[in-house]
Backbone as a ProteinNet text record, in pm:
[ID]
protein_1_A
[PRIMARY]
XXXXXXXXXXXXXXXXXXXXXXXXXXXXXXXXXXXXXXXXXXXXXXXXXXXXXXXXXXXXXXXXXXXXXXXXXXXXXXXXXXXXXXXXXXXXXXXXXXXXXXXXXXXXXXXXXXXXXXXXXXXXXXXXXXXXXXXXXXXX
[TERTIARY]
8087.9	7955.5	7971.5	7953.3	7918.4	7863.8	7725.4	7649.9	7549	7468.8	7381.9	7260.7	7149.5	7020	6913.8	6896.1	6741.7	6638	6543.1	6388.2	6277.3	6175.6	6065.4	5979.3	5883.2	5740	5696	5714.2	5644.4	5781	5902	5962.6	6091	6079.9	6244.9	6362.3	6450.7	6582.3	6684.5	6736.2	6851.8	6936.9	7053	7096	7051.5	6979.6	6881.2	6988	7094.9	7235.8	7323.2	7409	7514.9	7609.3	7688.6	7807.1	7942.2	8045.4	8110.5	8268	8239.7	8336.8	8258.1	8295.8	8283.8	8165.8	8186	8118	8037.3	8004	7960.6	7883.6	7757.9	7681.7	7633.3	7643.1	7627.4	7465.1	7415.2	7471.4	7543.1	7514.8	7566.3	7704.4	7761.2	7867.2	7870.4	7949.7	7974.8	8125.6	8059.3	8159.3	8189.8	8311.7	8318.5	8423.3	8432.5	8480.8	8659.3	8688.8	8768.5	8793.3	8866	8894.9	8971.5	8961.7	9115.9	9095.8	9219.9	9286.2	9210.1	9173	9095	8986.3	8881.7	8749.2	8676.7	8675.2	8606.5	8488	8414.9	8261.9	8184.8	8230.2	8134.9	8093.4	8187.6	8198.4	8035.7	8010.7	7869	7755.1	7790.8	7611.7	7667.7	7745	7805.6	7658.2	7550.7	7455.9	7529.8	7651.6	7732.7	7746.4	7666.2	7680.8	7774.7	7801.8	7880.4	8057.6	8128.9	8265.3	8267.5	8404.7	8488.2	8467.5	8335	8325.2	8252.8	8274.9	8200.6	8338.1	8286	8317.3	8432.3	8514.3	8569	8622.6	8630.8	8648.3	8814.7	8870.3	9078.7	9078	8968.1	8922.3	8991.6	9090.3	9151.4	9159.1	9132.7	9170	9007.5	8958.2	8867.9	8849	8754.2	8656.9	8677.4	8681	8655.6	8597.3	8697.3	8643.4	8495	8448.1	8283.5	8317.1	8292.4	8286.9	8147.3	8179	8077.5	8083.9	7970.7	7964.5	7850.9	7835.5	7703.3	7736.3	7637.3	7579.8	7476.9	7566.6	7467.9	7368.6	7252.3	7142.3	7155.4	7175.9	7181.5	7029.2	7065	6960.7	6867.6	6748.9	6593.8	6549.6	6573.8	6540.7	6414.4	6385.3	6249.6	6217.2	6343.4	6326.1	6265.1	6204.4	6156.6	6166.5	6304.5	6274.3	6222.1	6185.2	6075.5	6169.9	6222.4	6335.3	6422.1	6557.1	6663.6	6742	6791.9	6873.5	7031	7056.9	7227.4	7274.4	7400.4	7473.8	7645.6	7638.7	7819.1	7951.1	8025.3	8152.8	8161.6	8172.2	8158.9	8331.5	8451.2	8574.5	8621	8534.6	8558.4	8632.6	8654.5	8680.8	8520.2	8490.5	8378.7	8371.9	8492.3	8461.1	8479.1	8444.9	8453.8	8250.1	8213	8063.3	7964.6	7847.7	7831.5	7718.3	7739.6	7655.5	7586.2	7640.7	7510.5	7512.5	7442.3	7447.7	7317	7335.5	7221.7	7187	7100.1	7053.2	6998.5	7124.8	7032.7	7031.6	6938.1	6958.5	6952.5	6974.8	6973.6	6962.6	6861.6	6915.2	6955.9	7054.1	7133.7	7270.9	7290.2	7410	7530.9	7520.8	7643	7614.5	7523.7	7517.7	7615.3	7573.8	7595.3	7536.4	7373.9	7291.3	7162.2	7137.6	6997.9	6940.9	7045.9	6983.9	6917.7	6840.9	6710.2	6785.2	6762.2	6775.2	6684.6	6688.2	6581.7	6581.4	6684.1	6672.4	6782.1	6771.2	6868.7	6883.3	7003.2	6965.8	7105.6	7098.3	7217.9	7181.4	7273.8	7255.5	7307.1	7313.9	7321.2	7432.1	7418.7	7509.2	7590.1	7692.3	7707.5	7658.9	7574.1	7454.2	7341.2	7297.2	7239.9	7229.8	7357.8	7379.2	7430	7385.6	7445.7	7533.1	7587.8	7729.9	7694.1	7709.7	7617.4	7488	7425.6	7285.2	7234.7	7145.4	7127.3	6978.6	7013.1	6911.4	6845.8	6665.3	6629.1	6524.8	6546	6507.9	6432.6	6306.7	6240.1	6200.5	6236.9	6250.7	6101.2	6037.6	5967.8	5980.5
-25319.4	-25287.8	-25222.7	-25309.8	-25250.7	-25129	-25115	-25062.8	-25022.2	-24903.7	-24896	-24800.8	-24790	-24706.9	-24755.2	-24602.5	-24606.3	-24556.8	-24622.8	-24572.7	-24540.3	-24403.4	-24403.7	-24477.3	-24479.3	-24531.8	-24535.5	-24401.5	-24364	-24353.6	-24456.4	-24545.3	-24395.7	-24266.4	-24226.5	-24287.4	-24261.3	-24304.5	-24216.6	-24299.7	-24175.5	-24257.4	-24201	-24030.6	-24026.9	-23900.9	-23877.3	-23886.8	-23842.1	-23806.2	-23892	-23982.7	-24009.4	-23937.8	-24019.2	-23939.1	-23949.1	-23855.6	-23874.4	-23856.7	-23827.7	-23770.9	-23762.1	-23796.9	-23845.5	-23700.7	-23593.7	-23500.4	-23437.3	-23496.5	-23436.2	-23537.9	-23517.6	-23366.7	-23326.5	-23245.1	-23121.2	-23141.9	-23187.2	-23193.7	-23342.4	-23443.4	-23552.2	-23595.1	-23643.2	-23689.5	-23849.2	-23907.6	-24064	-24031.4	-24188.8	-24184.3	-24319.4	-24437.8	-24553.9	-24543.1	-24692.9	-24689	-24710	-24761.3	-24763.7	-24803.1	-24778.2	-24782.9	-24859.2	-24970.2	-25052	-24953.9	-24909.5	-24797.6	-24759.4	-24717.4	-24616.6	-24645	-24728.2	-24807	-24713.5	-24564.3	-24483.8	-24504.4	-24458.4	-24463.4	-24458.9	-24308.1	-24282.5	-24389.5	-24463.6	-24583.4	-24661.5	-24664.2	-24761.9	-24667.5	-24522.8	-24492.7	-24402.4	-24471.6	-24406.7	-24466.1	-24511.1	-24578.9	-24698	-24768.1	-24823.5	-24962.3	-25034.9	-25148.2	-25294.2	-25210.4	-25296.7	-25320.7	-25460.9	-25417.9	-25399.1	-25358.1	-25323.6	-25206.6	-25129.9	-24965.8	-24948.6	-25025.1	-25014.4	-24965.1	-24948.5	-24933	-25060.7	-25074.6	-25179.6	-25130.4	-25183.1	-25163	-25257.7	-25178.9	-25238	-25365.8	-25411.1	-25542.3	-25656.2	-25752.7	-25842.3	-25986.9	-25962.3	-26104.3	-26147.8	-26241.5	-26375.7	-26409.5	-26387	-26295.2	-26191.7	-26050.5	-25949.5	-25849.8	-25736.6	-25703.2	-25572.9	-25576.8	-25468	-25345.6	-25351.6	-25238.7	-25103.2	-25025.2	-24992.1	-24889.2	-24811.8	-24769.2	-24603.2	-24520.8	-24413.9	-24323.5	-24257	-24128.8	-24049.8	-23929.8	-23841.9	-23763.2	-23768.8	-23730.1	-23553.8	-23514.5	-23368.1	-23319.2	-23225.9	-23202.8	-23157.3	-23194.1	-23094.7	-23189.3	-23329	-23375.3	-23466.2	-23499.2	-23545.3	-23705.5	-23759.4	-23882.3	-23992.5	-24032	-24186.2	-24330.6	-24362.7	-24480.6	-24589.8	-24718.3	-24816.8	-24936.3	-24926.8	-25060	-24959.6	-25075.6	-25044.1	-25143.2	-25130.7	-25242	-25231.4	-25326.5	-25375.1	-25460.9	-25433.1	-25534.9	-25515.8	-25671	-25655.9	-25657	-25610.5	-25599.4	-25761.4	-25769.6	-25839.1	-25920.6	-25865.3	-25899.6	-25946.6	-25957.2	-26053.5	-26153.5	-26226.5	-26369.7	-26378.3	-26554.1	-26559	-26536	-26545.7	-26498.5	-26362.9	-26248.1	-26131	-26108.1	-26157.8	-26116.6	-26089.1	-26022.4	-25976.1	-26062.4	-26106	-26209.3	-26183	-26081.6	-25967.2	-25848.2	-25789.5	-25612.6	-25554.9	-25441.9	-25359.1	-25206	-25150	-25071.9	-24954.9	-24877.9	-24742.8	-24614	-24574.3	-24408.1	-24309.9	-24169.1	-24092.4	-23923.1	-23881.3	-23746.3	-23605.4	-23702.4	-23611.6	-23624	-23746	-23782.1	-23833.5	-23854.6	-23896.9	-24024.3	-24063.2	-24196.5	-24235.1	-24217.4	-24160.8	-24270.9	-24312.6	-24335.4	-24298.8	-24221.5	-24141.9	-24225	-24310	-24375.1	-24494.3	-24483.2	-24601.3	-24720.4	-24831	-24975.6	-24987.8	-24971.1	-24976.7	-25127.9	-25177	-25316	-25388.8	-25501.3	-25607.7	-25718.5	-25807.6	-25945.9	-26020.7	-26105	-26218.7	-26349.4	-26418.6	-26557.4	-26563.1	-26473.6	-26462.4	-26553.7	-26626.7	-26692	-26624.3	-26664.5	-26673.5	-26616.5	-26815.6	-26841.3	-26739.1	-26642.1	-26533.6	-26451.6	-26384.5	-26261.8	-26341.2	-26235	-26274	-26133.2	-26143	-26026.6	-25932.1	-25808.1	-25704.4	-25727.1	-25730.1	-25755.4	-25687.3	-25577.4	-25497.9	-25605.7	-25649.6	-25769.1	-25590.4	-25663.7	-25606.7	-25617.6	-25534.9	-25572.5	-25444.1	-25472.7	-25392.8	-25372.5	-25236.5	-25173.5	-25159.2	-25220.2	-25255.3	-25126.7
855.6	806.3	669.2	555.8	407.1	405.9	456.7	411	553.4	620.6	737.7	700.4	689.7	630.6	743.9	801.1	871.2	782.3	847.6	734.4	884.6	816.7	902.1	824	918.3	871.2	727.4	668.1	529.9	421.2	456.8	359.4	353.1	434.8	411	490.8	389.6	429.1	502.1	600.5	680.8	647.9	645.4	559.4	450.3	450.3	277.1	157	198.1	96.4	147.7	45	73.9	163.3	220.5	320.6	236.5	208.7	148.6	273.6	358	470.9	591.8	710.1	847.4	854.4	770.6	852.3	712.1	630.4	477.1	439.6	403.5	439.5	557.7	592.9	746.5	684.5	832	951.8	1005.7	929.8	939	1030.8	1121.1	1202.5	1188.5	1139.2	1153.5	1195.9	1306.5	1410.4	1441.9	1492.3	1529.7	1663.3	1716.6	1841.5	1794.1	1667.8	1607.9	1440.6	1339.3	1225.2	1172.3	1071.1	1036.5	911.6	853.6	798.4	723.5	596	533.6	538.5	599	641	714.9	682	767.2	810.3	924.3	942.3	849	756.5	672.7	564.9	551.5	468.8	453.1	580.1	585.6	621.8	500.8	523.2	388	271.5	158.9	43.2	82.4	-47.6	-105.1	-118.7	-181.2	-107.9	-167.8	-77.7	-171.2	-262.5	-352.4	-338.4	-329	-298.8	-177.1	-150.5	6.8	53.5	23.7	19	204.4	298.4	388	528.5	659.6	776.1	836.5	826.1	927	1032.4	1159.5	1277.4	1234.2	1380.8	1393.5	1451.4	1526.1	1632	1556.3	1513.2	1448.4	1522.7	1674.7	1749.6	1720.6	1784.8	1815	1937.9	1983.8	1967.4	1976.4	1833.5	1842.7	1952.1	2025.5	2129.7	2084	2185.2	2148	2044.8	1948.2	1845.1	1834	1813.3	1752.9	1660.6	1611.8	1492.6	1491.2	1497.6	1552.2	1406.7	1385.6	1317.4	1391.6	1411.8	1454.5	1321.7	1313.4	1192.6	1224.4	1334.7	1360.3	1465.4	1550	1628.6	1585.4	1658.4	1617.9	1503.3	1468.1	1331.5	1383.3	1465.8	1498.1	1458.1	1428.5	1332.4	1425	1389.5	1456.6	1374.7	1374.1	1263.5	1282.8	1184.9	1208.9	1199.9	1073.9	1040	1013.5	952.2	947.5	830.7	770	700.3	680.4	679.4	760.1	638.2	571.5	525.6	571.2	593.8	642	538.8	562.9	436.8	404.1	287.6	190.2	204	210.7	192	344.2	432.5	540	573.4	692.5	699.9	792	789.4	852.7	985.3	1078.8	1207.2	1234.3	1128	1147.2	1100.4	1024.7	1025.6	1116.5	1127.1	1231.4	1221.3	1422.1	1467.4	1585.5	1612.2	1744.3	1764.7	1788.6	1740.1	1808.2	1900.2	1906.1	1837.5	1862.1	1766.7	1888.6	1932.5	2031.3	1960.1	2049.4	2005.8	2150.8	2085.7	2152.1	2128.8	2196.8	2193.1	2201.3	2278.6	2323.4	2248.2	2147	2128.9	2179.2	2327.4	2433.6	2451.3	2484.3	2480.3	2676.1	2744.3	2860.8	2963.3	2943.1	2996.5	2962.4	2891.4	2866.9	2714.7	2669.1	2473	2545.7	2450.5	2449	2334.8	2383	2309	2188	2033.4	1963	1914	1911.7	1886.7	1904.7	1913.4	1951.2	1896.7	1837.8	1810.6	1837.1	1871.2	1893.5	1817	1804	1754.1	1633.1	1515.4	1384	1351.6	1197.6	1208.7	1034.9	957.5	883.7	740.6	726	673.6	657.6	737.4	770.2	665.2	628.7	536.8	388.1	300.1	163.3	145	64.2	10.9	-67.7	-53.5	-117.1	-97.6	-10.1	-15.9	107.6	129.7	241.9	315.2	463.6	503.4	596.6	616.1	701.9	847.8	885.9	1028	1126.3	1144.9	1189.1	1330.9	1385.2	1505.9	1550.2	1671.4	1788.1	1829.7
[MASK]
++++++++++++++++++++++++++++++++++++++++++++++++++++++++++++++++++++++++++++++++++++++++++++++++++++++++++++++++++++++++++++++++++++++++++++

């Protein structure tokens, strides 16, 4: 993932600030299920959707096993987002682009049982995404 930005209703963006480190700016936490080497989380919520500046996961076989990717926004923040916009790393091969993905939340942050599904999509192909280019998709 290049690049990851939630928006509410009245057009703000989460994370208001770039992330420059997994945990900067506080209260901010980006977090993944795994890392291929300096491809940190924070990578895909850095504003920078240009270049190799995004998140890669270590997943290398075909089919890629379940990845994922979370930011905690910090408690008490009340956020309700509407859409969301997604672009995938750019320096790919094509069977690494992302072609199904859901969108939960939670909060409590554990993700346990208690996060709600905000959106979902399968099917995506390729063709889909352009390179540097943040696509978007709005949360039901």
């Amino acid at each position: 993932v290049n690049e990851f930005q939630l928006f509410t209703a009245d057009g703000t963006k989460y994370p208001t600030s770039p992330m420059t480190t997994n945990t900067v700016p506080s209260p901010l936490v980006a977090t993944a299920s795994d890392v291929h080497g300096a491809f940190d989380p924070w990578r895909a919520f850095n504003n920078d959707v240009t270049g190799n500046n995004g998140w890669v996961g270590a997943g290398i076989e075909f089919p890629p096993p379940p990845t994922w990717l979370q930011i905690d926004l910090g408690a008490g923040n009340g956020i309700n987002p509407t859409y969301f916009k997604i672009s995938p790393d750019d320096a790919v091969s094509a069977e690494c682009w992302i072609m199904t993905f859901d969108i939960s939340g939670s909060n409590t942050g554990q993700f346990i049982g208690e996060q709600s599904r905000l959106f979902s999509i399968s099917g995506l192909v390729q063709r889909d995404w352009s390179n540097n280019t943040l696509k978007t998709f709005t949360i039901l």
